[in-house]
py3Dmol code that shows the C-alpha trace and the ligand (Angstrom):
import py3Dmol

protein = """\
ATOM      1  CA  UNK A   1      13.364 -26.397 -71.691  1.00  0.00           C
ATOM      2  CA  UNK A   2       9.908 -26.192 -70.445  1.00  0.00           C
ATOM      3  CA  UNK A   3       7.936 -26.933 -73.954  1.00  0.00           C
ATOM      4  CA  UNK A   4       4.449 -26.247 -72.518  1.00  0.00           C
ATOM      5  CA  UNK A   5       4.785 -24.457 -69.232  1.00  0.00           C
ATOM      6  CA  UNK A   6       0.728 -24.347 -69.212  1.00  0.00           C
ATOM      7  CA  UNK A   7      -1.321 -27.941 -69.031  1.00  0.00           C
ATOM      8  CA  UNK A   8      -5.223 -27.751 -69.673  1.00  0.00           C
ATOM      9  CA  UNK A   9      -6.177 -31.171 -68.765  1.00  0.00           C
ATOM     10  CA  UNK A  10      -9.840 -32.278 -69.030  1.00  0.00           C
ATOM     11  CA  UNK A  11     -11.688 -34.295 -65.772  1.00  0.00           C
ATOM     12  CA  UNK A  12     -13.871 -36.689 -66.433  1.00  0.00           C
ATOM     13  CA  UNK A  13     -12.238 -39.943 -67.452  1.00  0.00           C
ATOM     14  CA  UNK A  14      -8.672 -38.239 -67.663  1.00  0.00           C
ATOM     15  CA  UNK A  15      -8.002 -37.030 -63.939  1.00  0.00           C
ATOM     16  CA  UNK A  16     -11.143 -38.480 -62.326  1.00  0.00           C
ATOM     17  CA  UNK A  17     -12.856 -41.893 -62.885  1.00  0.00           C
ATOM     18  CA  UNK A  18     -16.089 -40.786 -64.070  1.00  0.00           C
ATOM     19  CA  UNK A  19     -17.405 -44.126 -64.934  1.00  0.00           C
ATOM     20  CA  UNK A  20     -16.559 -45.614 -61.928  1.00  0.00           C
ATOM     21  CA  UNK A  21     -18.258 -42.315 -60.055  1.00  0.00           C
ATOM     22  CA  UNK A  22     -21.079 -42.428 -62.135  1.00  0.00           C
ATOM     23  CA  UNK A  23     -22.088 -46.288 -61.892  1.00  0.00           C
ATOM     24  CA  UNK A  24     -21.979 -45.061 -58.461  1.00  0.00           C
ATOM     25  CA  UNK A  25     -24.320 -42.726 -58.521  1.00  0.00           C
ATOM     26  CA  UNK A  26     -26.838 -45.167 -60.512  1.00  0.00           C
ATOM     27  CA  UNK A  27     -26.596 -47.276 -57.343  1.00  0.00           C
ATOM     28  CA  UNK A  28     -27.259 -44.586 -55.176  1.00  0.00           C
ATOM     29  CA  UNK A  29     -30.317 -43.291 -57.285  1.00  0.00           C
ATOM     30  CA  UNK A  30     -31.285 -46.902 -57.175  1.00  0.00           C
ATOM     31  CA  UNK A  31     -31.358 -47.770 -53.213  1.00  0.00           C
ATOM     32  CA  UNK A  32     -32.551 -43.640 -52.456  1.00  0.00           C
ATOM     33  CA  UNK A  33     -35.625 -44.242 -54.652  1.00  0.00           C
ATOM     34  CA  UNK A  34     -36.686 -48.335 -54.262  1.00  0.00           C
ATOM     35  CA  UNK A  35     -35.685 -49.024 -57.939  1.00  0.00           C
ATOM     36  CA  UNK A  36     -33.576 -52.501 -58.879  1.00  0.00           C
ATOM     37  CA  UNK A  37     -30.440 -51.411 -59.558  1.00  0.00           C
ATOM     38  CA  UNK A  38     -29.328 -53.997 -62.708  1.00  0.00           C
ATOM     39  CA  UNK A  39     -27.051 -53.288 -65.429  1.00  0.00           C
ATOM     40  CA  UNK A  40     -29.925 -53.760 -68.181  1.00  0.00           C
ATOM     41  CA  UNK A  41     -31.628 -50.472 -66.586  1.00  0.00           C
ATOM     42  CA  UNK A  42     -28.011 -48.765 -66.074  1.00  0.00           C
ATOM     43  CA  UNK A  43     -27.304 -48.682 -69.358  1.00  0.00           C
ATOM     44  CA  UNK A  44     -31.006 -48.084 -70.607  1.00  0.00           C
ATOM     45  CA  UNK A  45     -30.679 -44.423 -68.263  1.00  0.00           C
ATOM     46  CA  UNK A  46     -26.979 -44.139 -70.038  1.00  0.00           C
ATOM     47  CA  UNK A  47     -28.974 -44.162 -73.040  1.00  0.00           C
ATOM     48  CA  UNK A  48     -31.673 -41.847 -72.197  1.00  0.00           C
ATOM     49  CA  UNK A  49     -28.655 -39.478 -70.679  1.00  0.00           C
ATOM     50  CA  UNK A  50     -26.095 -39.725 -73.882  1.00  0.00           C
ATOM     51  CA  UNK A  51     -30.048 -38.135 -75.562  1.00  0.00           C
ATOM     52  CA  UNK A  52     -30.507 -35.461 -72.901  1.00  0.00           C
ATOM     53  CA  UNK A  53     -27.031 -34.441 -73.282  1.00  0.00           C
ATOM     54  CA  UNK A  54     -26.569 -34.355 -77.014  1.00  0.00           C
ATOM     55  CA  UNK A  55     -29.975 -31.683 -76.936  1.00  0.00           C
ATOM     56  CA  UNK A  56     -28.542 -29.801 -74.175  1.00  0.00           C
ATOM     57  CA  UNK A  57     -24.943 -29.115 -76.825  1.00  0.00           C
ATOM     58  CA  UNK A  58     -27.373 -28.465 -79.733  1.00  0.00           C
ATOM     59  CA  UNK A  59     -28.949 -25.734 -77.409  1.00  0.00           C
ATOM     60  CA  UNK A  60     -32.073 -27.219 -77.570  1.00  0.00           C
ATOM     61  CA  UNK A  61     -32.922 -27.383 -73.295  1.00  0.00           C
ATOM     62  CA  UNK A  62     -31.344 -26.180 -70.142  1.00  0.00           C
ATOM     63  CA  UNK A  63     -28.866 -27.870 -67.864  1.00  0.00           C
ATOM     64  CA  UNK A  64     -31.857 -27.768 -65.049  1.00  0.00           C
ATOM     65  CA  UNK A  65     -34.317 -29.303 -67.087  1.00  0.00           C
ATOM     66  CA  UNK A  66     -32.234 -31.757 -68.830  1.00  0.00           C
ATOM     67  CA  UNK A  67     -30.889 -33.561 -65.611  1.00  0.00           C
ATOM     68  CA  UNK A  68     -34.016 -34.096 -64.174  1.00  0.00           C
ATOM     69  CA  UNK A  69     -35.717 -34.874 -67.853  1.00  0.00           C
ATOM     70  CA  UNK A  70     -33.393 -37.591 -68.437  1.00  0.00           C
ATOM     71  CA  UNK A  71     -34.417 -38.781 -64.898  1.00  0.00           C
ATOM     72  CA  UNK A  72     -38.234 -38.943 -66.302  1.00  0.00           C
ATOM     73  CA  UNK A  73     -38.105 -40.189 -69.570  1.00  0.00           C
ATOM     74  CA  UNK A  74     -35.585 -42.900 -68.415  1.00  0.00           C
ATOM     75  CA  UNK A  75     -38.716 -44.134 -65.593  1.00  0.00           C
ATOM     76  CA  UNK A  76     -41.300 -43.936 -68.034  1.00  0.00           C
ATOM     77  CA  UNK A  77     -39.334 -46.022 -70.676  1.00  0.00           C
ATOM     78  CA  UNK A  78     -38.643 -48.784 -68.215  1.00  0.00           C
ATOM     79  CA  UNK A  79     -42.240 -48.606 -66.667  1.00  0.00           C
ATOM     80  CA  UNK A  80     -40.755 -47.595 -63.245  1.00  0.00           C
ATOM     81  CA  UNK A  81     -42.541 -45.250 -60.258  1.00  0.00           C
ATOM     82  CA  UNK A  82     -40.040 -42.785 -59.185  1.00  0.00           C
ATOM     83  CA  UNK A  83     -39.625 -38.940 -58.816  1.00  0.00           C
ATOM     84  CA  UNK A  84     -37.527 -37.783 -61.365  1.00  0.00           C
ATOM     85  CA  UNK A  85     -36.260 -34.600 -58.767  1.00  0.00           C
ATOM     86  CA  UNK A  86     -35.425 -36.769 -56.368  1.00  0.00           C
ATOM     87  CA  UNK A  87     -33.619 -39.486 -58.459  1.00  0.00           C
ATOM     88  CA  UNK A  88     -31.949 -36.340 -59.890  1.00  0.00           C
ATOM     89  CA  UNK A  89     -30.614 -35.093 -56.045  1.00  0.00           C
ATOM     90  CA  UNK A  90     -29.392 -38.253 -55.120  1.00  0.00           C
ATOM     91  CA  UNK A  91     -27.562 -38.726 -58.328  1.00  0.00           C
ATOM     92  CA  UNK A  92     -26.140 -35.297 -58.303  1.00  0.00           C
ATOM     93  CA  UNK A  93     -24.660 -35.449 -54.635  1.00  0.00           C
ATOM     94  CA  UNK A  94     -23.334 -38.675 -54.950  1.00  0.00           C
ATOM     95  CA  UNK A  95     -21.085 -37.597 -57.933  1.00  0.00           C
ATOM     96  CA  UNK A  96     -20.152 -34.805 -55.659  1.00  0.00           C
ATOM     97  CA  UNK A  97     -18.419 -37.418 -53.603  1.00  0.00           C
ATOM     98  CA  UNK A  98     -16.906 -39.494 -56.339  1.00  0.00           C
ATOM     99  CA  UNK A  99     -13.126 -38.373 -55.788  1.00  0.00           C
ATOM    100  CA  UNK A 100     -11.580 -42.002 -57.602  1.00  0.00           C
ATOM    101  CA  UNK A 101      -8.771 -40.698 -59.769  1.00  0.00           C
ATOM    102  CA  UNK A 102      -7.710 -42.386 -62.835  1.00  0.00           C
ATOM    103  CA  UNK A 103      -4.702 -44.395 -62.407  1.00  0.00           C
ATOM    104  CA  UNK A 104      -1.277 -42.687 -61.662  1.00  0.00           C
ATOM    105  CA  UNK A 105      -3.068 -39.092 -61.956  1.00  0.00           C
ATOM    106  CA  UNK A 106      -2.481 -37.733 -57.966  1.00  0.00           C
ATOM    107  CA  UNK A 107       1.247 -38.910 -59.136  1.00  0.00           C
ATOM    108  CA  UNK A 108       1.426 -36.995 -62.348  1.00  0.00           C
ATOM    109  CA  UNK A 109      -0.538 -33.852 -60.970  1.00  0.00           C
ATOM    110  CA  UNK A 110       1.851 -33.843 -57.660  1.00  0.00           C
ATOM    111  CA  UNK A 111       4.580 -33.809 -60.091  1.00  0.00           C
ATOM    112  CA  UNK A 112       3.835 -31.610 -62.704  1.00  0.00           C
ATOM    113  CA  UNK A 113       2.911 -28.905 -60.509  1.00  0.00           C
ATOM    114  CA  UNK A 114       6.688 -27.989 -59.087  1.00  0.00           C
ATOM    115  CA  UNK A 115       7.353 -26.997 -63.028  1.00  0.00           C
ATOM    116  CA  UNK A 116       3.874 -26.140 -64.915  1.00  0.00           C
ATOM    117  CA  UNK A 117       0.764 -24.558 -63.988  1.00  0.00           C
ATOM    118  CA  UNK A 118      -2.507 -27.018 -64.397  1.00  0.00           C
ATOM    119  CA  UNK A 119      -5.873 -26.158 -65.061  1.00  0.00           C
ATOM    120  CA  UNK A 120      -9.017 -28.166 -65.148  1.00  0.00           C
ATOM    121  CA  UNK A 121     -11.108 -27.913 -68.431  1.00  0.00           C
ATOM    122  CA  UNK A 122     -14.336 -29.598 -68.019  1.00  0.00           C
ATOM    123  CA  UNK A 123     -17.920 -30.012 -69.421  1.00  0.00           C
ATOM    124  CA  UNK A 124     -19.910 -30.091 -66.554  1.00  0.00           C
ATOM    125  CA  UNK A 125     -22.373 -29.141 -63.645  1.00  0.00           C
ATOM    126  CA  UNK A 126     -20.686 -27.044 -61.764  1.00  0.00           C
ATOM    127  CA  UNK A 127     -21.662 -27.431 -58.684  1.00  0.00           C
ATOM    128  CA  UNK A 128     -20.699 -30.813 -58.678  1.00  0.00           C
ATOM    129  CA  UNK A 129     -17.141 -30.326 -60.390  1.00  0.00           C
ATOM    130  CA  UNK A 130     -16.208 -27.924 -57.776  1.00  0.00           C
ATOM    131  CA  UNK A 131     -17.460 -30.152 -54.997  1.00  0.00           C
ATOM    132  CA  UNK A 132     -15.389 -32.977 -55.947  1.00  0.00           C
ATOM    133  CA  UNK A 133     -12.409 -30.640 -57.052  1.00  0.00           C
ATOM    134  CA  UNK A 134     -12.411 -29.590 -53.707  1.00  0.00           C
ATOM    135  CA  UNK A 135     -12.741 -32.864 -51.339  1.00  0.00           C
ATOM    136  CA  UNK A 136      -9.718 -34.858 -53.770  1.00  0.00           C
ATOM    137  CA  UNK A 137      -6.309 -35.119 -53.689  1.00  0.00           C
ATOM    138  CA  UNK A 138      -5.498 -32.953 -56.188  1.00  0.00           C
ATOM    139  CA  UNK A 139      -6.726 -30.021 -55.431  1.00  0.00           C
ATOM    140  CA  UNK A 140      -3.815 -28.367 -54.192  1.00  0.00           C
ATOM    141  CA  UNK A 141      -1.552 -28.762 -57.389  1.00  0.00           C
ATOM    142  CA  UNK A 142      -4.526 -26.835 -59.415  1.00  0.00           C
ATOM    143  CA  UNK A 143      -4.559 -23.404 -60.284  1.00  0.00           C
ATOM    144  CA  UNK A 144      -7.622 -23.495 -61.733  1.00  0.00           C
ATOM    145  CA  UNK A 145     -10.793 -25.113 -62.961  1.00  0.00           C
ATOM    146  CA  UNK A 146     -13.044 -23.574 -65.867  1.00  0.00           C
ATOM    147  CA  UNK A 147     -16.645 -25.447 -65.982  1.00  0.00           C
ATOM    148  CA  UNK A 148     -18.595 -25.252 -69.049  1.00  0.00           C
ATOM    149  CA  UNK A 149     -21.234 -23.975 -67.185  1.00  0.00           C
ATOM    150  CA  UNK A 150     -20.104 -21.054 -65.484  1.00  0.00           C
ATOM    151  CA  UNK A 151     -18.114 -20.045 -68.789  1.00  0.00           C
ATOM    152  CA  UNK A 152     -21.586 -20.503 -70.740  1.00  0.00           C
ATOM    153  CA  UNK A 153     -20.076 -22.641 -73.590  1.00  0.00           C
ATOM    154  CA  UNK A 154     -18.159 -26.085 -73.739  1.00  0.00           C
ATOM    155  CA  UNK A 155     -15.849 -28.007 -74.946  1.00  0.00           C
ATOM    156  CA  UNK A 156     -15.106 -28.015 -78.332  1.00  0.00           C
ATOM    157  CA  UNK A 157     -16.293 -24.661 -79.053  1.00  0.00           C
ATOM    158  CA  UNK A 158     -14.020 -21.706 -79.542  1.00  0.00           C
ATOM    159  CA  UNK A 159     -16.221 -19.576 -77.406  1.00  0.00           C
ATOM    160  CA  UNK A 160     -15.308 -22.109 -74.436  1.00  0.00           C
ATOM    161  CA  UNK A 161     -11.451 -21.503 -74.976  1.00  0.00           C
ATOM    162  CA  UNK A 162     -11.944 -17.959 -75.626  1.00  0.00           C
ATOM    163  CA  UNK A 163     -13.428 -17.806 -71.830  1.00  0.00           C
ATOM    164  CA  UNK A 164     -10.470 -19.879 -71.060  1.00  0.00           C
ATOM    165  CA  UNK A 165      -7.530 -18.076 -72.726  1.00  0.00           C
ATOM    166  CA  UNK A 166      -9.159 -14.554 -71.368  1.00  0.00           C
ATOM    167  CA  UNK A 167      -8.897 -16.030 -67.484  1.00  0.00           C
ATOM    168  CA  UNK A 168      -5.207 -17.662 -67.513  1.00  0.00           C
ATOM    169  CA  UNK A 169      -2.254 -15.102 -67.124  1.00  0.00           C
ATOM    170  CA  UNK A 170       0.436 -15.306 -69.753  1.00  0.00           C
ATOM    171  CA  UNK A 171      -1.325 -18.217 -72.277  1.00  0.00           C
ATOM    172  CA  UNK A 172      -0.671 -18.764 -75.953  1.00  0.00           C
ATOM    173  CA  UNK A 173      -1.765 -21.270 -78.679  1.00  0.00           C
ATOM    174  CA  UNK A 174       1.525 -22.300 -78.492  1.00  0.00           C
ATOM    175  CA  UNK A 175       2.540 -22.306 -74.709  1.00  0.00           C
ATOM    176  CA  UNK A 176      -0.278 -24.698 -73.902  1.00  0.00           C
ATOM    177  CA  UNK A 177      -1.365 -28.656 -73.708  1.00  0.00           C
ATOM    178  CA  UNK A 178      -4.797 -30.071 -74.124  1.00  0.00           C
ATOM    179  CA  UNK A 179      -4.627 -33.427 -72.119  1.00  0.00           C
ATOM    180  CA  UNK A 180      -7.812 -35.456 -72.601  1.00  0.00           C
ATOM    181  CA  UNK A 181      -9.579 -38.487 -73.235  1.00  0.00           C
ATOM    182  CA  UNK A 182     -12.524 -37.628 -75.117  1.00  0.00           C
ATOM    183  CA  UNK A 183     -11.800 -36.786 -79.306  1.00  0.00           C
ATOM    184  CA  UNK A 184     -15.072 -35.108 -80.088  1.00  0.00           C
ATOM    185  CA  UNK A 185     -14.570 -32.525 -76.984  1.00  0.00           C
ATOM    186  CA  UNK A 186     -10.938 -32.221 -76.137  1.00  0.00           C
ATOM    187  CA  UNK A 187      -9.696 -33.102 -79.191  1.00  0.00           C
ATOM    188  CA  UNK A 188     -11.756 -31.396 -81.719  1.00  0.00           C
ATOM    189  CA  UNK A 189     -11.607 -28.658 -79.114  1.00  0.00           C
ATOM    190  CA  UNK A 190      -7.930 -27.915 -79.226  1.00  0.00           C
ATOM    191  CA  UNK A 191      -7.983 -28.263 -82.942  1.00  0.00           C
ATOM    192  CA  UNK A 192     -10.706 -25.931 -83.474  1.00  0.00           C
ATOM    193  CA  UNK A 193      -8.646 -23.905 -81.276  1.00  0.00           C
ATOM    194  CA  UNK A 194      -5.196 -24.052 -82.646  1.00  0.00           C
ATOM    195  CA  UNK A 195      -3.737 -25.870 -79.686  1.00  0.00           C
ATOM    196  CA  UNK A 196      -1.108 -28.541 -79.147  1.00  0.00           C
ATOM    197  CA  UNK A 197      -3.543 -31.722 -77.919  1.00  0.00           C
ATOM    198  CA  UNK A 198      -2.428 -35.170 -76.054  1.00  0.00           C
ATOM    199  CA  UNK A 199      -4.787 -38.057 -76.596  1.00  0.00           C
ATOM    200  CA  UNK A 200      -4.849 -39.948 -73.084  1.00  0.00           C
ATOM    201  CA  UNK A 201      -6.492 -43.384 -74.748  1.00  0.00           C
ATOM    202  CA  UNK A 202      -5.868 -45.847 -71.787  1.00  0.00           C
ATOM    203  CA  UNK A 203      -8.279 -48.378 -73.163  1.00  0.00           C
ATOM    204  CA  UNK A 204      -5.865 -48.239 -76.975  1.00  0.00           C
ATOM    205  CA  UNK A 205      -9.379 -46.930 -79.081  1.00  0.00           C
ATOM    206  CA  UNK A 206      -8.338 -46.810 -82.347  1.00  0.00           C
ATOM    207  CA  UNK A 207      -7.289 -43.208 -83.720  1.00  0.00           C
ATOM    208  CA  UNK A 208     -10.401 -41.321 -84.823  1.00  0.00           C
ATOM    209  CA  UNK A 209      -9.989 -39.758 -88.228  1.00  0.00           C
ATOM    210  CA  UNK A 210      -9.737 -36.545 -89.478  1.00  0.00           C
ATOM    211  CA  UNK A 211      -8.485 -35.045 -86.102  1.00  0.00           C
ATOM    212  CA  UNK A 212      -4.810 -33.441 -85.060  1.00  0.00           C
ATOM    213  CA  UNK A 213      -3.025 -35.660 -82.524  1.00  0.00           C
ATOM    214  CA  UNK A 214       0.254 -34.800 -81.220  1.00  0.00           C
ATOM    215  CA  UNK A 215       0.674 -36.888 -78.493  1.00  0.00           C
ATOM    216  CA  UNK A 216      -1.086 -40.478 -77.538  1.00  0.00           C
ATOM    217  CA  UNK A 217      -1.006 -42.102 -74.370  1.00  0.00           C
ATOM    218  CA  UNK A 218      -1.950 -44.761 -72.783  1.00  0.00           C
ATOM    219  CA  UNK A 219      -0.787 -44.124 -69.194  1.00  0.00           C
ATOM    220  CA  UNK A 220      -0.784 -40.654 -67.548  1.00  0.00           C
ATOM    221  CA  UNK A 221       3.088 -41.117 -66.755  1.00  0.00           C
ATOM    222  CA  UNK A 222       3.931 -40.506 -70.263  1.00  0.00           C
ATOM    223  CA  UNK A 223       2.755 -37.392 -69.985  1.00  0.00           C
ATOM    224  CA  UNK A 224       6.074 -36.176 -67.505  1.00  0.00           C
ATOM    225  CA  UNK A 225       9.030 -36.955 -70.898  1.00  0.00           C
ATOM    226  CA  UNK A 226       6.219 -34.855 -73.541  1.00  0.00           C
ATOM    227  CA  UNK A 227       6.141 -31.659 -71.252  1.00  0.00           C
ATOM    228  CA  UNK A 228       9.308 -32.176 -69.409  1.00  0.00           C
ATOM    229  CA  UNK A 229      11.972 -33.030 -72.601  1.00  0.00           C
TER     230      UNK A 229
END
"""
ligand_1 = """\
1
MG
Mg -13.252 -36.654 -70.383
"""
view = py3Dmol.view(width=600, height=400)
view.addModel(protein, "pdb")
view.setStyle({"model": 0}, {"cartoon": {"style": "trace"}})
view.addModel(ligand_1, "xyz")
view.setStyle({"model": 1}, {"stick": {}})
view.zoomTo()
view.show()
C-alpha cells in the first residue's frame, strides 16, 4: 500500500547541499571581485543576507533589489571596494553550478521514482533553481519543480501550496509528503497547510516546539520504509 503516492520534497539542504554550494559561491564572489575571502567576512555577508531575506518574506523589497542590496550593505559594513552587481552575478551563476546533493539523495530520488511521483518545493531564485535542477543527477526522476518565485508566494504560506496543489494532477492533503529540513518553511508550511510533514534533521537539532512532526530523520534512506510500508 502506497501511503503517500505524491512526495513534495524541499531543495536546499534536503536534496541539494546548499551550504556547501553557497560557501562556494562566497569564494567565487571573492576571487571575481579582489576581495579576501575569510570566514570572518563569510559569515558577516551570511548575516547581512539572513537581513535581506527576512525583508524580502515581510514584503518589504523585491527579489532584484534585495540580492544585489545585501551585496552593498555587506561591502560597506566591512569597509570593502566592490560592485555590488557584479559580486551579485558571480554569486548567482556560481550557485547555478552547485549540483552537490545531500548524502544518499540521487539514491533515494532514483528509487522513489519507480513508485511515487516527486516534486521540488523550493524558496528560491528561479533562475538559478532551474539551472541547477537541470545540470544534476536528479533531474530525470522529477516531475516537477514549483519556485517561490514564479508561484509569487513561498514557503510556509498557504497561498504557496495553493499554487502548488492547483498545478499537480490528482493531489490531496492526505495523499501527500512534505520532506524538508527547514521547520519555519517546510514545516510550518505543511502544517499551515494540513499536510503530512517529514523532518529530515541530519545534524539531530533538537525538535522545535509547537510544530506537527510526523516523521524525523536523520538520513534520507529512512525515508523508502515511511512511504513504502
Ligand atoms: Mg531547505
Amino acid at each position: 500500500m502506497n501511503r503517500y503516492p505524491i512526495l513534495l520534497l524541499d531543495a536546499d539542504n534536503t536534496l541539494f547541499n546548499f551550504d556547501a554550494g553557497n560557501r562556494r559561491a562566497f569564494t567565487a564572489v571573492c576571487r571575481a571581485c579582489h576581495l579576501p575571502d575569510t570566514d570572518a567576512l563569510f559569515h558577516a555577508y551570511e548575516a547581512v543576507n539572513a537581513e535581506m531575506w527576512g525583508a524580502f518574506d515581510r514584503g518589504e523589497y523585491s527579489k532584484d533589489f534585495i540580492v544585489v542590496e545585501r551585496f552593498r550593505l555587506f561591502l560597506e559594513r566591512c569597509g570593502l571596494q566592490a560592485d555590488p552587481v557584479r559580486c551579485n552575478a558571480v554569486h548567482l551563476d556560481s550557485l547555478k553550478t552547485n549540483t552537490q546533493l545531500m548524502p544518499n539523495a540521487l539514491e533515494v530520488c532514483r528509487t522513489l521514482a519507480q513508485t511515487h511521483r516527486l516534486y521540488i518545493v523550493t524558496n528560491a531564485v528561479a533562475a538559478v533553481q532551474k539551472a541547477r535542477l537541470a545540470a544534476s543527477d536528479i533531474r530525470p526522476y522529477i516531475t516537477d519543480a514549483f519556485i517561490s518565485e514564479d508561484a509569487g508566494a513561498s514557503k510556509p504560506s498557504s497561498a504557496y501550496f495553493d499554487y502548488v496543489f492547483s498545478r499537480i494532477p490528482g493531489i490531496t492533503r492526505e495523499n501527500c509528503l512534505l520532506i524538508g529540513d527547514s521547520p519555519s518553511s517546510d514545516l510550518q508550511g505543511a502544517n499551515n497547510y494540513g499536510i503530512p510533514c517529514c523532518w529530515y534533521n541530519p545534524h539531530g537539532l533538537a525538535r522545535p516546539d509547537g510544530l506537527r512532526i510526523d516523521y524525523e530523520i536523520r538520513d534520507l534512506l529512512e525515508l523508502l520504509p515511511i512511504v513504502n510500508p
